[in-house]
Structures are given as C-alpha cells and as structure tokens.
C-alpha positions as CSV (number, residue, x, y, z in Angstrom):
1,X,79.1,133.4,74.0
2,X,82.5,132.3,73.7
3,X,82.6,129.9,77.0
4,X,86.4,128.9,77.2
5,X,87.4,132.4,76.8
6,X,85.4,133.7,79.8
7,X,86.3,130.5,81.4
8,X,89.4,131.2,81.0
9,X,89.5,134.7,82.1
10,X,88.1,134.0,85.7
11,X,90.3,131.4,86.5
12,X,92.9,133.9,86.5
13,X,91.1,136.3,87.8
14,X,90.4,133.4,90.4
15,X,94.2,132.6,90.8
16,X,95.5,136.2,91.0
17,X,92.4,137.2,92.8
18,X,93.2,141.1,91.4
19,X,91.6,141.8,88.6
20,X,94.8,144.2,87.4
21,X,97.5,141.7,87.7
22,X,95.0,138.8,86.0
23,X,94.4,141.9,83.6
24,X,98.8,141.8,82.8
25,X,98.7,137.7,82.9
26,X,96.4,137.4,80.5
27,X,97.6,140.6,78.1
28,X,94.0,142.4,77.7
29,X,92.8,145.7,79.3
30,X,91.3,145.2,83.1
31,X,87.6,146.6,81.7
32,X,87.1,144.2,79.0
33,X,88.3,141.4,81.4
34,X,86.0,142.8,84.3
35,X,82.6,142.7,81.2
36,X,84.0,139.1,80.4
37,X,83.3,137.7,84.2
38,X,80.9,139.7,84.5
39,X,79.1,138.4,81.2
40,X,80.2,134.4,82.7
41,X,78.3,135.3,85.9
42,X,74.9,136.3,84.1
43,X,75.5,133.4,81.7
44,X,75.7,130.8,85.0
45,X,73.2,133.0,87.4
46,X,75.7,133.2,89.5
47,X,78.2,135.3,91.6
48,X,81.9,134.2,91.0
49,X,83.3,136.9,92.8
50,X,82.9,139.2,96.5
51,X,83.7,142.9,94.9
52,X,82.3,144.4,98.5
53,X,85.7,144.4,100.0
54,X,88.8,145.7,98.8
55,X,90.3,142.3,98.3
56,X,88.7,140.6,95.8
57,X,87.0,136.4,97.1
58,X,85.6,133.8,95.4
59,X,82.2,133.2,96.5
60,X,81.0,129.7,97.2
61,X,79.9,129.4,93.6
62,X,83.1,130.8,92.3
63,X,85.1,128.0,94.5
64,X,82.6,125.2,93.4
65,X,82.9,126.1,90.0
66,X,86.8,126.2,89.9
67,X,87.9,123.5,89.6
68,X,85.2,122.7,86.7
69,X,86.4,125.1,85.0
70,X,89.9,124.0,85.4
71,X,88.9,120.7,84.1
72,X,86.9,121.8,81.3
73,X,90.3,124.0,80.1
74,X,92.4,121.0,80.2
75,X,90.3,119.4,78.4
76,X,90.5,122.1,75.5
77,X,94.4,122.0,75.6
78,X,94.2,118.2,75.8
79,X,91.8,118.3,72.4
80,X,93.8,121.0,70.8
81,X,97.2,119.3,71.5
82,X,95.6,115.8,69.8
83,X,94.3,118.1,66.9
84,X,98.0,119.6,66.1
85,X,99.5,115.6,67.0
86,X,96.8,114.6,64.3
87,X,97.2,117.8,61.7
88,X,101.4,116.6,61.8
89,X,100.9,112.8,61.4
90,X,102.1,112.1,64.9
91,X,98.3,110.3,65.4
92,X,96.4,108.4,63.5
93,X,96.2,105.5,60.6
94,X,99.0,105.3,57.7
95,X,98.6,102.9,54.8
96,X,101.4,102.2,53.8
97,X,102.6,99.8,51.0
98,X,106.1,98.4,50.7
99,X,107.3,95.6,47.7
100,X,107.2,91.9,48.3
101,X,110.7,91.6,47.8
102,X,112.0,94.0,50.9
103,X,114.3,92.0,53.2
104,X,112.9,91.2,56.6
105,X,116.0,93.1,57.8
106,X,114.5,96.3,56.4
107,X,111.2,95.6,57.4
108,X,112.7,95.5,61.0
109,X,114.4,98.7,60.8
110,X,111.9,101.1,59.4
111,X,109.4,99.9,61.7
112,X,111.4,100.4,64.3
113,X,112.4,103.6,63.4
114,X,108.8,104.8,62.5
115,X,108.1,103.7,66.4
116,X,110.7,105.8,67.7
117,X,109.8,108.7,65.4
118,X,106.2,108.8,65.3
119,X,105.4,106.6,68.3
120,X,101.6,107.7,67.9
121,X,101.0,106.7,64.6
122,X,99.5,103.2,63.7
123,X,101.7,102.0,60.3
124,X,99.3,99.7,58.4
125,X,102.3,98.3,56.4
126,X,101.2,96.3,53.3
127,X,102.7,93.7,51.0
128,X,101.9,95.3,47.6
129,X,103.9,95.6,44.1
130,X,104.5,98.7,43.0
131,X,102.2,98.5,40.1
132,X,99.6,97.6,43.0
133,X,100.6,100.4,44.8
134,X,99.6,103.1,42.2
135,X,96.7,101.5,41.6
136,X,95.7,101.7,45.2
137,X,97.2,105.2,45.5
138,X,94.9,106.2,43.0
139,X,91.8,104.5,44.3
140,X,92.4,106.1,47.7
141,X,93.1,103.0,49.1
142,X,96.7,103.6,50.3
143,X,98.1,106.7,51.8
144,X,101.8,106.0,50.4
145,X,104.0,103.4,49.2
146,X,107.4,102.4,48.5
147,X,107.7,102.2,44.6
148,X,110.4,101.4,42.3
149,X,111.6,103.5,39.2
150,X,110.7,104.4,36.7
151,X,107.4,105.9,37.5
152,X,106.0,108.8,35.8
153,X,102.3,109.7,37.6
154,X,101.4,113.4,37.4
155,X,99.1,112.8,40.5
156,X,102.1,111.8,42.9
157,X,104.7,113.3,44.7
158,X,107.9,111.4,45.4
159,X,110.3,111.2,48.3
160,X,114.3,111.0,48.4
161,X,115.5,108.3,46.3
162,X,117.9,105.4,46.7
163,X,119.3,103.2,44.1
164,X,120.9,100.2,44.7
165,X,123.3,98.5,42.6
166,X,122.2,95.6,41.0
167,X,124.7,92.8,39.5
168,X,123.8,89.1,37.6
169,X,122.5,86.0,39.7
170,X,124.1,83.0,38.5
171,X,124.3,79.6,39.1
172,X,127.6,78.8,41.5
173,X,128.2,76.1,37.9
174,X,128.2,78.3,35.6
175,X,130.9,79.1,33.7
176,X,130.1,82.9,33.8
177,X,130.8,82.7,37.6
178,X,134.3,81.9,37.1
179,X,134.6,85.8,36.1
180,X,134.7,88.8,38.1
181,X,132.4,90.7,36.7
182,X,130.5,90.9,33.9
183,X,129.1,92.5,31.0
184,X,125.5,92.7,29.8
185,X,126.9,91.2,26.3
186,X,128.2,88.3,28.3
187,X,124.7,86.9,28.6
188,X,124.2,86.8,25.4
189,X,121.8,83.6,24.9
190,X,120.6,83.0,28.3
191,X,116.8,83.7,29.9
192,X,116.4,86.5,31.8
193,X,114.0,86.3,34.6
194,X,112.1,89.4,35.7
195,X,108.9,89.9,37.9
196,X,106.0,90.3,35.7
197,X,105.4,93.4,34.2
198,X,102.3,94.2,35.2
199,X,104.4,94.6,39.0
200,X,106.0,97.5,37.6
201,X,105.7,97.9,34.3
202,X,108.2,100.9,34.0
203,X,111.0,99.3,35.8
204,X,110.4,96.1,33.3
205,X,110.6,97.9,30.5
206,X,113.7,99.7,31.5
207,X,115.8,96.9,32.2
208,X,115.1,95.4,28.7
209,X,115.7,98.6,27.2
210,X,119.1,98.8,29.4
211,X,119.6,94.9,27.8
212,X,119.2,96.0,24.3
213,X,121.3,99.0,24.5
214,X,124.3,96.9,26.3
215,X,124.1,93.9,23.7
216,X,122.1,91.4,25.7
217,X,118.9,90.3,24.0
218,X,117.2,87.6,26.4
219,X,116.6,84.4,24.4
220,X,113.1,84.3,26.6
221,X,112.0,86.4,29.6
222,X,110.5,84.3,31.9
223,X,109.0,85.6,35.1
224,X,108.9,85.4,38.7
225,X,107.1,87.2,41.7
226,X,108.3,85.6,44.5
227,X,112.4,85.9,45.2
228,X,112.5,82.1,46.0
229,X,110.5,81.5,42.6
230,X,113.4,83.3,41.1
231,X,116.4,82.1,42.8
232,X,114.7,78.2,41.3
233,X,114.6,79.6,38.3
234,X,118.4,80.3,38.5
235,X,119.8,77.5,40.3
236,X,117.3,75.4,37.1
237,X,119.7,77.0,34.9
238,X,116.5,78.2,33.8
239,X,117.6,82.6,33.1
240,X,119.8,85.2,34.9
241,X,118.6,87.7,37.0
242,X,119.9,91.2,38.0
243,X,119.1,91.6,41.8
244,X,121.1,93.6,44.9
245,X,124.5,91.6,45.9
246,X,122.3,90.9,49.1
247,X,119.8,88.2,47.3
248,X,122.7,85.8,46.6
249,X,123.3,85.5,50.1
250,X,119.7,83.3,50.6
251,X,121.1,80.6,48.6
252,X,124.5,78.8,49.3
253,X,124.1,77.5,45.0
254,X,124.0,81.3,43.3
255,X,126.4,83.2,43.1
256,X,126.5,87.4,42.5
257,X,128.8,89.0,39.9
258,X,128.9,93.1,39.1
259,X,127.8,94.1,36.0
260,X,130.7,96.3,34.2
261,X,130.2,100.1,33.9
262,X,127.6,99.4,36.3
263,X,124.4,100.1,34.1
264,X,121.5,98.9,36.3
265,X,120.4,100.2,39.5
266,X,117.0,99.7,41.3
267,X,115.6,103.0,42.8
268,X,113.3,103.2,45.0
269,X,110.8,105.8,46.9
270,X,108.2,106.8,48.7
271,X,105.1,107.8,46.5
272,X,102.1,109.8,48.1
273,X,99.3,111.8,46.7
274,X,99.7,115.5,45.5
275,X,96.3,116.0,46.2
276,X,95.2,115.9,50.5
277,X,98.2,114.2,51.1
278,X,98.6,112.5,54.9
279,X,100.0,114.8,57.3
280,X,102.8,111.8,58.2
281,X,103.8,111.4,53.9
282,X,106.5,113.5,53.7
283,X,108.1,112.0,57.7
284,X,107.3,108.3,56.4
285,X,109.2,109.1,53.1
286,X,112.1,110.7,54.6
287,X,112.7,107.7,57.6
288,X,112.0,105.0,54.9
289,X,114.8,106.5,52.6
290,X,117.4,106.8,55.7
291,X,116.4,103.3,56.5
292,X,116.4,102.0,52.7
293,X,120.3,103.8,52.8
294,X,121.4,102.5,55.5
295,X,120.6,99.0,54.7
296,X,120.7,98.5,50.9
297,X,124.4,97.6,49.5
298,X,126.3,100.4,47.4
299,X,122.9,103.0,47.8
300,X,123.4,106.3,45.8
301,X,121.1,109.2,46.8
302,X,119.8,111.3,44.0
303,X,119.9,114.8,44.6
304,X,116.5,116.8,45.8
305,X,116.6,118.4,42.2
306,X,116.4,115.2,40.7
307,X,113.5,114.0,43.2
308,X,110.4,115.4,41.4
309,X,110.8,113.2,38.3
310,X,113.1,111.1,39.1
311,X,112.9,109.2,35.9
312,X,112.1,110.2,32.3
313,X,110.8,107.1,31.3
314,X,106.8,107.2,31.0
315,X,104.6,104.5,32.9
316,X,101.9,104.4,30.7
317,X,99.5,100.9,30.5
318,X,100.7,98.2,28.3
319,X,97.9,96.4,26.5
320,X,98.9,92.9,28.1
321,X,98.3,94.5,31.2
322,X,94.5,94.9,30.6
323,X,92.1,93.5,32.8
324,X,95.3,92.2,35.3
C-alpha cells in the first residue's frame, strides 16, 4: 500500500471535510479517492470518518490521527526537498582543489561567493598542484579542481577559462628593468625559473616551447614550488620568471615588465569528471571563473566553443616524472 498517498488523501478529505471538493483539490475522481480512505481505514482498523450524517466528521480516530499524518507528510516534503537540494549540489561535501600559488585575495572571494551561492554546501578546498589534481581527479579522490593549461584528459570536462597575462620578474638592478617592456629574445642568457614539471607538466612544456619559438633559450631552468622560493631565486639574480603583474607586488626588490606581443598567458579552469560528475561541478566552475575574472589582472575569457579543449597541446607522462 502506498501510505503517503492515502495519507495524503484523507487529510484533505479531513480539511475540506466533502469528499467532492477534496475530490477537485487533489485533481482525482471522488470514487477512487473515497476506495483510497477507505483502503487507509482497513489498513489502520480504524474509522477516519462519520458517513451517517450528511455532513461528513472526523471521528475520534480520524482527529487523533491528524495531526500524525500531518507530520508524517512534512516530513516527506522535508526529505524530498533535501533530496532535490542534494541532486543540485546545494547540500553536501565538494572536494575541491585549487593551486598553491592562488592569492589569499582570491581564496577570500570565491569562498565567499561559494557561501552566498551555495550556502548548503561544505567546500573542502585543498592546496594541490594541478598535476596533483589530475591525479586525484582520477583516483576519485577530488570532485574538481582548478587546473592550469594545457591539459588534454579525455576523462574531464572543463569549465570557462581565464588567462591572465603573464610578463618577466626581474630584479629592481637589473639592467633589463630599465626597459618598458620586453621581449622573450631579451633574456637571452639568463635562468629561467619554473615550478617543476611534474606540477603541471603541460603548462611547463609550453612555456619552453613559447621560449624556443620567441628566441629565448634558458641557459638553465631551475625550479621553484613555492612563490617565495621563486621571488629568492630572482632577487639572487639566480633566473627570470614569467608570473601575473600581481606577484611583483609581494616584493619591494622585483620588479614586473610586459613581454612584447604578449605571447604567454596562464589559463586556468575548473576540471571535473565526465563520468558521475558532482551535482555542484558545473556551479563551482562557473563562480570560480567569475571570481578568477574579476580578480586576476588583464583576464581574457575564451569563448564556450573554445572551452571543451581548450588547448591542443597533449599532457601525456614524461619519463622524469616516473614514480614522483
């Protein structure tokens, strides 16, 4: 027996006490709705309802069992209302990975916006390079991430991305500084410093290849995780970097200069598995690429057609990487 539904019907029939007009409320015929109480009361043993009089009354029983009924209904809407939150991503746990490098600034705003937004869902934000991220997007580990291009993963979807315009770090005594701006053949001779390339191995390959192609040939590429690693580095005279305009500003010493024709740009999105993907992937992607816009300098959105495969470059495993 389908309890709720017979439930259901008598407390209309209980609230309109006429079986007709409960019959119009509930949009059914009055004789399957009189079989449905009917088939409630020889379920429960009881009489719900005094038929001996032309005005139909709840019996004792009937009025007893009201207001349980009542309760047990709001209960159902209460459960079916938490299912639907749940089925949209408005409830529940995301993983979600963003890189070590995002400004504290950012951090701020897209968790305050994913508050606002989805105020039911817990955001289990993680610290994770990106090559981190696709490894624990693939494990299962990590509902979605914020990865940087180029990324080529058959198993992922990708959100809207943003690029931001990248430009050389330099030491405030260098003689390069003294320009205002410069070209990729202007280094010519100096380290570069890049995170390792295990972090993101398709985003490290395609700023050497965007070197090579522009006449800058590092004399060594040395390597740094951490942003404060890398702004040492620099101030040690030790390589140039290509970071956002916004990295200068952590240290008084290094100075930021455009790179002419503008060639490099770090893009960035969400990344979420094609396969059972969270219900709250596709929100989180869109409020993280608003937020990502509205803070990062110069940001360029690439258009939806673009968004799918966003780059052409391949990841695919390096054997250096092995076993890291």
């Amino acid at each position: 027996m389908d309890l709720l539904r017979h439930l259901r019907h008598f407390a209309v029939v209980a609230q309109e006490l006429h079986f007709g007009r409960a019959a119009e409320v509930l949009g059914i015929a009055q004789p399957p709705l009189s079989q449905s109480v009917q088939r409630l009361e020889r379920e429960l043993g009881v009489e719900l309802f005094d038929r001996s009089r032309r005005r139909v009354r709840l019996t004792p029983a009937g009025a007893l069992l009201l207001d349980q009924a009542r309760g047990l209904l709001a209960a159902e809407q209460r459960m079916r209302t938490l299912a639907r939150l749940v089925r949209e991503g408005a409830l529940g746990v995301l993983r979600a990975g963003v890189p070590p490098e995002t400004p504290a600034v950012v951090l701020q705003a897209l968790l305050r916006a994913l508050t606002e937004q989805l105020p039911g869902l817990d955001v289990d934000l993680q610290e994770l390079t990106t090559g981190e991220q696709l490894r624990a997007l693939a494990d299962a580990r990590l509902d979605i991430g914020l990865v940087h291009h180029p990324v080529e993963a058959p198993d992922l979807r990708f959100g809207p991305v943003v690029r931001t315009r990248l430009g050389v770090l330099l030491p405030r005594a260098s003689p390069l500084a003294r320009r205002a701006e410069l070209a990729p053949a202007d280094l010519a001779g100096h380290d570069l410093v890049l995170p390792p390339r295990p972090t993101a191995p398709g985003w490290h390959d395609h700023v050497l290849d965007v070197c090579g192609r522009h006449g800058f040939t590092p004399a060594r590429v040395r390597h740094a995780r951490d942003t404060e690693f890398l702004l040492g580095l620099v101030l040690a005279g030790q390589g140039v970097a290509f970071e956002p305009e916004s990295t200068a500003r952590r240290e008084a010493r290094v100075v930021w200069r455009p790179l002419t024709g503008h060639p490099l740009h770090r893009s960035t999105s969400a990344a979420w598995p094609a396969q059972s993907p969270h219900p709250a992937a596709e929100r989180f992607a869109a409020i993280a690429a608003a937020t990502l816009e509205e803070r990062a300098p110069q940001p360029m959105s690439v258009p939806q057609a673009d968004q799918d495969r966003p780059w052409s470059v391949v990841y695919a495993p390096h054997p250096a990487d092995a076993g890291w």
